[in-house]
GUPA-836873 format. One record per residue (C-alpha): x negated, y negated, z negated; residue in three letters. Coordinates in steps of 0.5 Angstrom, whole numbers, plus 500, padded with zeros to 3 digits. Layout:
! GUPA-836873
XYZala;...
END
This chain:
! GUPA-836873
527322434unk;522322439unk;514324437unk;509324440unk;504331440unk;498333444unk;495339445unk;489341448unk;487347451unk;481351451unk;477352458unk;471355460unk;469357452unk;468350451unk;471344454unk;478342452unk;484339457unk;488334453unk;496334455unk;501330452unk;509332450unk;514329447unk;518334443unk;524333438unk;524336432unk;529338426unk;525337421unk;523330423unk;515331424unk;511332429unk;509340431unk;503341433unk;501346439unk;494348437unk;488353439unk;485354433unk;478355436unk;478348441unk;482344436unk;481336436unk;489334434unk;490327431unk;488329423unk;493323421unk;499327424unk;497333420unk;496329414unk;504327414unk;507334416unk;504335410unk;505329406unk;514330409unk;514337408unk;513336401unk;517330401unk;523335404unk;521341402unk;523345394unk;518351395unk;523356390unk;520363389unk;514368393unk;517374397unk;512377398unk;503376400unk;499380406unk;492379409unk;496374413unk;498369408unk;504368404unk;511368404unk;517364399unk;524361399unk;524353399unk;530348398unk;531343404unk;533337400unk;537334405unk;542339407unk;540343400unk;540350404unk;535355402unk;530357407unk;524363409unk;517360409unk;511364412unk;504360410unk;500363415unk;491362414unk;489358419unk;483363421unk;481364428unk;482372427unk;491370427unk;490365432unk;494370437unk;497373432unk;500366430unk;502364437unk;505371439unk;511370433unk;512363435unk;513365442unk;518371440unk;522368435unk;522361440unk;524367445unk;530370441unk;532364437unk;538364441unk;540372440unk;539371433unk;546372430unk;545379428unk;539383429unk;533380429unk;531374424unk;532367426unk;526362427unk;527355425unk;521351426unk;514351425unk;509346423unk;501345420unk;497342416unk;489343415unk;490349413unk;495353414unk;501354419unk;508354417unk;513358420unk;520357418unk;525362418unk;532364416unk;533366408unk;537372408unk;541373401unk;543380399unk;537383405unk;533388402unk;526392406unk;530398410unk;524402404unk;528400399unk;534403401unk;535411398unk;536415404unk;542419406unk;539426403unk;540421396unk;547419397unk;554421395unk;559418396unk;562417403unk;562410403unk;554409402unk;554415408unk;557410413unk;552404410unk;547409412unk;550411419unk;551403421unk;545401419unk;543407424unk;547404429unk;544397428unk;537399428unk;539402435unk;542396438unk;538391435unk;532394439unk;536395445unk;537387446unk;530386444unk;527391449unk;533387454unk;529380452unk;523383456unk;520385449unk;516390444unk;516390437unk;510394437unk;510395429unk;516398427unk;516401420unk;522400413unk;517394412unk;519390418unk;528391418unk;532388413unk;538391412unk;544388408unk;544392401unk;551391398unk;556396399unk;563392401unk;565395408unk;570388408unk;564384409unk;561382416unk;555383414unk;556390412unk;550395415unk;547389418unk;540389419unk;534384422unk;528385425unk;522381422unk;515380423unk;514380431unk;506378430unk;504384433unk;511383439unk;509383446unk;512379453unk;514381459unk;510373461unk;504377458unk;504383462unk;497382466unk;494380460unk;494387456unk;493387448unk;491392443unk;497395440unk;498393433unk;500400429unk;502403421unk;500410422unk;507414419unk;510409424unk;506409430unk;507413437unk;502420438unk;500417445unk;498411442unk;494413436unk;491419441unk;488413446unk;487408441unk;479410443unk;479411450unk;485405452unk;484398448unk;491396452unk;497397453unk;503395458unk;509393456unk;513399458unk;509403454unk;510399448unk;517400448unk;516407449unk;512406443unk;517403439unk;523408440unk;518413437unk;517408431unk;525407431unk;526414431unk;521415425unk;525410421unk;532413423unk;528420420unk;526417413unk;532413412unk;536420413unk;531425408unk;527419405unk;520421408unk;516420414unk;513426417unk;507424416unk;509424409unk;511431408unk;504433412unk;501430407unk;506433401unk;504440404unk;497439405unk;497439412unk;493432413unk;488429408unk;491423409unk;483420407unk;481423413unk;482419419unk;480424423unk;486430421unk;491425423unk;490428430unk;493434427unk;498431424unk;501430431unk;500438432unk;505439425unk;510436429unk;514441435unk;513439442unk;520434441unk;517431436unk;520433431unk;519436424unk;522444424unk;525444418unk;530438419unk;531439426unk;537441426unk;540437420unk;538431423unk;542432430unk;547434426unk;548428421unk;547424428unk;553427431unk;557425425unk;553417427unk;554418434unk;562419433unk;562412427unk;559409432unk;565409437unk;569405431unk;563399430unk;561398437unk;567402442unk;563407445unk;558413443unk;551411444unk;547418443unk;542417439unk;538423438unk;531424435unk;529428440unk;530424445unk;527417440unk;521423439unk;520426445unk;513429447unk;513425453unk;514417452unk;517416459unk;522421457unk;525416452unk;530412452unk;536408449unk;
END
């Protein structure tokens, strides 16, 4: 069924140019395009998103809070699937932050089967915007899966090492579709977390949280970079101050530094900023000495007392791969945490 929807779009900090779509949705309701800072949107429209959200919707179990709302699993009591919800604040602080993950997830959609979370639909009420998303059964944050140095048997060793692979793969069709994850961490993957290698879904992994993304689309409109300190790129951290934003390129280089981080913790269960601060080389209170952080690293990036073990495992990886994918990828962290960005590669 056809509704009708309007958006409205902010012009010269005050004034607001109406334009109609019309648009089906899956759900049934109408989906509101909105700018939170110029919105004047049918109030009775918004009012019955909610009252048909209720109506189809069986809100089940919270996963998890943030500063940006809250996400839970609900029940579609027409088809009696489980889905992921995420309640969004309407708060003009995550406008962009809103827009970017609808845009993302609506990009990727058709990429989704494996690797990346796959977007349902979105809707609004007074409130909050909800953004509808795939429940992913047996899924478990990448921070709690034991590393490689923790596990015995061979088949946990090949979870790690398809998992590793996945990781790689999954960010190569990302940065493909012209896009930066731009917040990469254990928190933001999900990898399937059951032993069984007769299982399609065995060392799957799903990126998630694309509030921070960047677009090809938007390369002349440059945003500050989104980080987590463990994670994020010594380029990016160093000029934070003096460079408010960054271009597309360098985003994805800094997400091959944060992959390569990933892969380093999944592998010896830590960050290296992690056994910095472990060994007292970092007070991890002083933003400050985070600059010295990066010089505990070697020029490759790469902390000395693992280095050769990690490109070791990495060959077994890179010879595991030739069975899952057909061909050997080379993943190796000197190259992910390469000193100089343009030098990486995936």
């Amino acid at each position: 069924m056809n509704t009708i929807c309007c958006k409205f779009i902010k012009r010269d900090g005050k004034q607001c140019k109406r334009i109609i779509l019309n648009k089906t949705n899956k759900f049934n309701f109408c989906w509101q395009h909105f700018d939170l800072i110029c919105r004047k949107g049918p109030k009775k429209n918004i009012k019955k998103n909610l009252i048909q959200y209720r109506e189809m919707f069986e809100p089940i179990q919270i996963l998890g809070k943030g500063k940006f709302g809250t996400v839970y699993t609900s029940k579609d009591k027409t088809s009696n699937d489980i889905i992921v919800v995420k309640k969004i604040i309407k708060n003009p602080k995550f406008v962009q932050i809103i827009r970017t993950e609808l845009t993302i997830l609506k990009k990727l959609k058709e990429y989704c089967s494996k690797y990346i979370l796959c977007y349902k639909g979105a809707f609004e009420d007074n409130s909050n915007v909800y953004i509808i998303t795939e429940y992913l059964k047996d899924y478990v944050p990448l921070s709690k899966i034991k590393s490689l140095f923790e596990l015995k048997t061979q088949e946990e060793h090949r979870l790690i090492y398809t998992i590793i692979i996945n990781l790689y793969m999954g960010l190569r069709l990302i940065h493909e579709q012209n896009v930066a994850h731009n917040d990469i961490k254990t928190d933001n993957v999900l990898a399937y977390d059951v032993i069984d290698e007769k299982s399609v879904h065995f060392g799957n992994i799903k990126y998630i949280d694309f509030g921070c993304a960047f677009e090809n689309a938007d390369r002349r409109i440059l945003r500050p970079p989104c980080f987590t300190i463990n994670y994020v790129a010594k380029e990016i951290y160093y000029y934070r101050k003096k460079k408010d934003k960054f271009d597309l390129k360098e985003l994805q280089y800094g997400d091959i530094w944060s992959l390569g981080i990933v892969i380093y913790k999944l592998i010896t269960g830590k960050t290296p900023a992690q056994i910095a601060i472990q060994e007292k080389l970092v007070n991890s209170h002083n933003k400050e000495e985070w600059y010295n952080y990066f010089n505990y690293l070697n020029k490759d990036g790469i902390y000395v007392d693992y280095d050769t073990k990690i490109e070791q495992i990495l060959q077994h990886v890179n010879k595991f791969a030739i069975n899952v994918i057909g061909y050997d990828p080379h993943i190796s962290l000197k190259n992910m945490l390469a000193y100089d960005p343009q030098s990486r590669h995936l």
